[in-house]
Structure formats: structure tokens, C-alpha cells
C-alpha positions as CSV (number, residue, x, y, z in Angstrom):
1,X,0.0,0.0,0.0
2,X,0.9,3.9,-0.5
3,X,2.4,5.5,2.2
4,X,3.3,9.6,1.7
5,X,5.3,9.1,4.6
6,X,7.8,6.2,3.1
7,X,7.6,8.4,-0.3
8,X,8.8,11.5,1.2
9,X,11.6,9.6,3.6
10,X,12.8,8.1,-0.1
11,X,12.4,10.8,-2.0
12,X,12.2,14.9,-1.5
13,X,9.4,16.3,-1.9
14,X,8.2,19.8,-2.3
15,X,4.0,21.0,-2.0
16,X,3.2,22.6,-4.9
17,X,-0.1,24.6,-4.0
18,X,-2.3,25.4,-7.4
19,X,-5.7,27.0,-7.1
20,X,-8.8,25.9,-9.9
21,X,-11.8,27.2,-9.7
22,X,-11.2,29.6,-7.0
23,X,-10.3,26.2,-5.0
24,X,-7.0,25.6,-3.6
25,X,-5.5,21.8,-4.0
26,X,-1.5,20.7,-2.6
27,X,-0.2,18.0,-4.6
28,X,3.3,16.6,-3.4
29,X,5.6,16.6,-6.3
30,X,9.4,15.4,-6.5
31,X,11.7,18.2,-5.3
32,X,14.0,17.3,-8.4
33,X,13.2,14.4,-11.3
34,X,16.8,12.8,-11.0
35,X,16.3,10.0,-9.3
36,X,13.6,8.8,-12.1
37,X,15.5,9.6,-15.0
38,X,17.8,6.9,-16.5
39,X,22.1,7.2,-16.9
40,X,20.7,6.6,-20.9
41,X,19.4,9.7,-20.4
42,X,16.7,8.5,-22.8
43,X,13.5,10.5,-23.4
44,X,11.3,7.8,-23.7
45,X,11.8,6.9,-20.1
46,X,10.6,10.4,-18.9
47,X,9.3,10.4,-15.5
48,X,5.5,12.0,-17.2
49,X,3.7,10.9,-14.2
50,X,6.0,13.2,-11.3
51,X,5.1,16.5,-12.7
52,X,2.4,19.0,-13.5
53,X,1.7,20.1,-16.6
54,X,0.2,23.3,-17.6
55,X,-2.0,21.7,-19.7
56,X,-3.5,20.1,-16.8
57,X,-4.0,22.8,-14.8
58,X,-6.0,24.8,-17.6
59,X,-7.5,21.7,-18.8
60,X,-8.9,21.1,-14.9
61,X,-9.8,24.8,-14.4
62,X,-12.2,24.7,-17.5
63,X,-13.6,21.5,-16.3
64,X,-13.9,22.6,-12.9
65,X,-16.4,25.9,-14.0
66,X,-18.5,23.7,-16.5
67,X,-22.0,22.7,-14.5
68,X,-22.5,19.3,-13.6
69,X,-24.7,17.5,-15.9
70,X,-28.2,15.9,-13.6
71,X,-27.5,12.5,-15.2
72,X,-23.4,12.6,-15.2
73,X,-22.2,9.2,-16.0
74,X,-18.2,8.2,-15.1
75,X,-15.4,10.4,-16.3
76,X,-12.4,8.9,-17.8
77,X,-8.9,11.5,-17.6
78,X,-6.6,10.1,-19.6
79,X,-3.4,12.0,-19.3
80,X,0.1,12.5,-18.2
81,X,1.4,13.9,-14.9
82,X,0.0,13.9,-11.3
83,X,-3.4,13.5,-12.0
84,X,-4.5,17.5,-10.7
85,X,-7.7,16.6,-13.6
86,X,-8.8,13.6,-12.2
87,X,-8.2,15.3,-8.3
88,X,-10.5,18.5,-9.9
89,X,-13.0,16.1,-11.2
90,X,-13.5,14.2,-8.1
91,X,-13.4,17.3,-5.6
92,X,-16.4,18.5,-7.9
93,X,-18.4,14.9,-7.3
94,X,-18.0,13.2,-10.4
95,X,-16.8,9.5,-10.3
């Protein structure tokens, strides 16, 4: 199972405070990407999931101010980085 705790003894980690909507989230992010980047220095092995993209954060804020349909079904966020869409989307109530 998880545990922030263990994650933050193995790695350092910095809160990196973002506000969507008018909402404030903390998501714990890597202090630095080194430890998850191979000595290949390849770019295919990119660490996508440790960051947070712009993209997301806009993508989340427009999301967050559209109304929530009466008969919402599931939402599926299919993306790269720390998951701050998925978070948004879930704050607001859908599943």
C-alpha cells in the first residue's frame, strides 16, 4: 500500500499549491526528477507521471467551472502527470 510518509523519507518532496476554480489543491511533487531519469538519459523513459503540466492545470480549471450535468455518468482522464484533472473532477463529485 501507498504510504506519503515512506515516499517522502525516499524521495524529497516539495507541496506545490495550485488554485482551480477559486479552489485551492496541494499536490506533493518530486523536489527534483533525477532519481527517475535513467544514466541513458533516454527521453522515452521520462518520469510523465511526477510533474504537473500546464495543460492540466488549464484543462482542470475549465472543467472545474463547466455545471455538472443531472444524469453525469463516469469520467475517464486520460493523461500524463500527477493526475491535478482527475483530483478537480473528483473534488467537484464526479466519479
Amino acid at each position: 500500500m501507498f504510504s506519503l510518509a515512506a515516499f517522502e523519507r525516499e524521495y524529497e518532496t516539495e507541496k506545490q499549491p495550485i488554485t482551480i476554480a477559486g479552489r485551492k489543491f496541494e499536490f506533493y511533487t518530486p523536489r527534483t526528477l533525477d532519481p527517475f531519469i535513467p544514466s541513458s538519459g533516454s527521453i522515452s523513459e521520462f518520469p510523465l507521471w511526477a510533474k504537473i503540466w500546464q495543460g492540466a492545470v488549464v484543462l482542470a480549471d475549465y472543467f472545474a467551472r463547466m455545471p455538472v450535468p443531472e444524469n453525469a455518468g463516469r469520467l475517464l482522464e486520460i493523461g500524463a502527470g500527477i493526475g491535478v484533472v482527475g483530483v478537480v473532477a473528483a473534488a467537484r463529485g464526479d466519479s
